[in-house]
Phi, psi and omega in degrees: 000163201244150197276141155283151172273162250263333189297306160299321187300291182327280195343311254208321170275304143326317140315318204274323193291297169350300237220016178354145154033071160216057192334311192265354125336284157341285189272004165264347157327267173342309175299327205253331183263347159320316187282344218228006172315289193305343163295313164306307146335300225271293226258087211265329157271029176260350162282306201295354176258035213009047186314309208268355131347284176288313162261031158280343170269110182284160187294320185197150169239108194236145209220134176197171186251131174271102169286185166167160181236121169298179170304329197263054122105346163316140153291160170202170151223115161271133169272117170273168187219140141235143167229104193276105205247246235229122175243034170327321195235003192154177187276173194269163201198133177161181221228149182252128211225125154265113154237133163186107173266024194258127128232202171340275175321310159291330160332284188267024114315322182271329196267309121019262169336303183276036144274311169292330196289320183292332193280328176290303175334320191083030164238149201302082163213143202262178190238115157199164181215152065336179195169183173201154179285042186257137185260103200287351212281110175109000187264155181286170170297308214297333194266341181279309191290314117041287188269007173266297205296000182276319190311297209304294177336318159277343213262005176301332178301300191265016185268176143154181183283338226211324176253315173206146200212122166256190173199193200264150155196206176334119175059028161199111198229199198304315187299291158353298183237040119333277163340310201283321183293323192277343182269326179310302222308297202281347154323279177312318181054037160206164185254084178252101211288319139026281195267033174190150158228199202100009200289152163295146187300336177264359157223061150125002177276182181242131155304115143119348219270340163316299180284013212271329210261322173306302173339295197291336188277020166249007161262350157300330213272303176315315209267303188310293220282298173329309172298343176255059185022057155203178210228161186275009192282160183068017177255143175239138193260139152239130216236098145356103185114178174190030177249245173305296176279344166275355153324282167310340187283302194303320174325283210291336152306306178299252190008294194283344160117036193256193180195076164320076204250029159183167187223195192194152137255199165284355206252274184207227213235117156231155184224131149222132168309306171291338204126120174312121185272123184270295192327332184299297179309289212268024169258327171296314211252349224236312195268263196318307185079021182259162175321151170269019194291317189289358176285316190274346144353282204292315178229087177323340185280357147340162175226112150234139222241102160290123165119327223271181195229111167282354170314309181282343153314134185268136159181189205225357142215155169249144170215098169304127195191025160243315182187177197299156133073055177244000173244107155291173178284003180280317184287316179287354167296325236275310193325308174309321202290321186269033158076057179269121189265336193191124177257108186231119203292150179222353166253185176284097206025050175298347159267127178285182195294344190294304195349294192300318178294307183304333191272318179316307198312293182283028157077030178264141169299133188232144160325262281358115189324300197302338148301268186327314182244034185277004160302327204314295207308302206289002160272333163321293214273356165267338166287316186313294188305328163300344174239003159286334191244021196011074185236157180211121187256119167333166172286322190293305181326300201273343143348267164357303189298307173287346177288336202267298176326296201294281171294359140235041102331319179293296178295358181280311210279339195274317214277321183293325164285348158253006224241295179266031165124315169225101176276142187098335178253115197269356183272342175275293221265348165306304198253015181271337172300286217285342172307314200284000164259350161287323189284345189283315199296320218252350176275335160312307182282357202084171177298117180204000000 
């Protein structure tokens, strides 16, 4: 681990007694304060006012029980989280994940994550996130609307446009929130497209918003890759996962002139060679909902590894884009060794702190999620304007938007790293931006 000077250290050992067996709490802390001595140094009152304190603490933790009945008539109980952390800057704004590895502790880490990632987007939303340990895999539609309309029957209290707007993430995708909206709607007895996005496109969604977070993180990819004077077409990529975002992340690649030659599930590895057949990936996983072992069923010139490690794949970009602490210091050793140039997280702290340290030494660019995958947030918050002004924006348009966001995301956060010192290290410079527009905003509002 890399050391604080004594001031962060008190912090960061308070957090953990605070905050017991929340590991992964911990180390997003711990990533951000790591970042953040020379600010304290330049801004001498945000220690004297404990800014990092305060927003190491979410404002409310709300924990509650999901009953539900399956087809055959089982009772089940599930536990639900909103973790409502900083609306400094906007109503909380974040994504709701079923899984279940989900507590507490993965909450407020993810909720965590999102006060900066919302704050580098510019746009007026606050950081908060939520989920439940319910596991859709395997579940009928009738038990998932089921267990949504129970979740939402509690979490309707604490939702609205104006205060807090959730969305999808791990394991809650269009169909989830269908459920959820449609259970507010009736709840509510009113239509506040507002108060969720992620929505279908004929009641209240967005063009693109499917595609915003691979995108953007291959358009962050682009701009990292750009200063060094090179570009991604003619690089060959590999994106972790196989689910929302590494499709669009391998889409908006292929496009651009990459060549995407594996993917990955919990099971395993597929390698092709030729090029990911993307129409293949989202018809197994996006229709069927089936394993990706079956990619290599349909198409033989293919590989699949149960099991297997992409990491050890060569290649010249990456994209971690299934779940935390899926890249290690071993794989990024390995990643170095096959001339890998650049790393851009497309999940929510898929690298651990060794990775990450390995990619710095050896000078490979590396993303940071909170940078890197923050299209997924900022196309949320254009469904918001868009169902605020009863509006529906082109595909292009809003493309545009996100292409514009996304580059100056980069250049904000690149610009901060030399500024303080290191250029070019995009993990200093994500979070000394996005800390310092939460703390201005929050020295602005008062002690509250």
């Amino acid at each position: 681990m890399v050391g604080l000077d004594e001031r962060l250290e008190a912090v960061y050992v308070e957090v953990t007694r605070r905050n017991p067996g929340e590991a992964e709490f911990h180390q997003a802390v711990r990533e951000v304060l790591e970042s953040l001595s020379p600010v304290l140094a330049k801004r001498p009152e945000l220690v004297e006012c404990k800014m990092i304190e305060r927003i190491c603490e979410p404002e409310r933790q709300i924990i509650f029980r999901v009953p539900w009945q399956d087809d055959k008539g089982e009772l089940h109980v599930n536990r639900g989280f909103r973790v409502q952390f900083n609306s400094a800057l906007g109503p909380y704004k974040g994504g709701l994940r079923f899984h279940p590895s989900v507590y507490l502790g993965i909450i407020k880490f993810l909720g965590f994550e999102q006060i900066f990632k919302n704050a580098l987007t510019g746009l007026p939303i606050g950081g908060g996130k939520g989920g439940a340990d319910f596991d859709p895999k395997g579940k009928s539609d009738n038990e998932i609307m089921r267990f949504c309309q129970s979740f939402m029957l509690e979490l309707h209290r604490y939702v609205g446009e104006y205060q807090d707007v959730p969305a999808g993430d791990i394991g809650v995708g269009g169909r989830e929130i269908g459920y959820l909206f449609g259970m507010y709607k009736r709840i509510t007895s009113q239509y506040e497209s507002g108060v969720i996005t992620g929505k279908g496109l004929n009641w209240g969604g967005s063009l693109v918003r499917t595609e915003a977070t691979g995108y953007g993180a291959v358009f962050f990819a682009r701009e990292m890759l750009a200063v060094r004077g090179q570009e991604i077409e003619g690089k060959t990529c590999v994106v972790s996962g196989s689910g929302n975002v590494a499709i669009y992340t391998i889409q908006k690649l292929s496009q651009l002139g990459a060549r995407v030659v594996a993917c990955s599930d919990s099971d395993g590895v597929i390698y092709d060679e030729s090029g990911i057949d993307l129409p293949l990936l989202k018809q197994l996983k996006e229709v069927e909902r089936v394993r990706i072992e079956e990619y290599s069923e349909r198409k033989k010139d293919s590989r699949y590894v149960p099991h297997g490690n992409i990491w050890e794949i060569p290649c010249n970009l990456a994209f971690p884009s299934a779940t935390q602490n899926e890249l290690n210091g071993r794989d990024a050793a390995a990643l170095v060794k096959n001339g890998c140039v650049a790393v851009v997280e497309g999940a929510n702290m898929p690298a651990t702190p060794d990775a990450i340290r390995t990619f710095t030494e050896a000078n490979v660019a590396f993303g940071l999620g909170k940078a890197a995958n923050a299209g997924g947030v900022a196309t949320s918050a254009l469904e918001m304007q868009q169902n605020a002004s009863r509006d529906s924006w082109s595909f292009d348009y809003t493309e545009q938007r996100l292409d514009h966001i996304m580059r100056g995301i980069h250049r904000n956060v690149y610009e901060t790293s030399v500024e303080y010192g290191s250029p070019g290290n995009y993990v200093v410079g994500a979070n000394i931006t996005g800390f310092l527009r939460v703390a201005d905003a929050m020295l602005a509002l008062g002690v509250i």
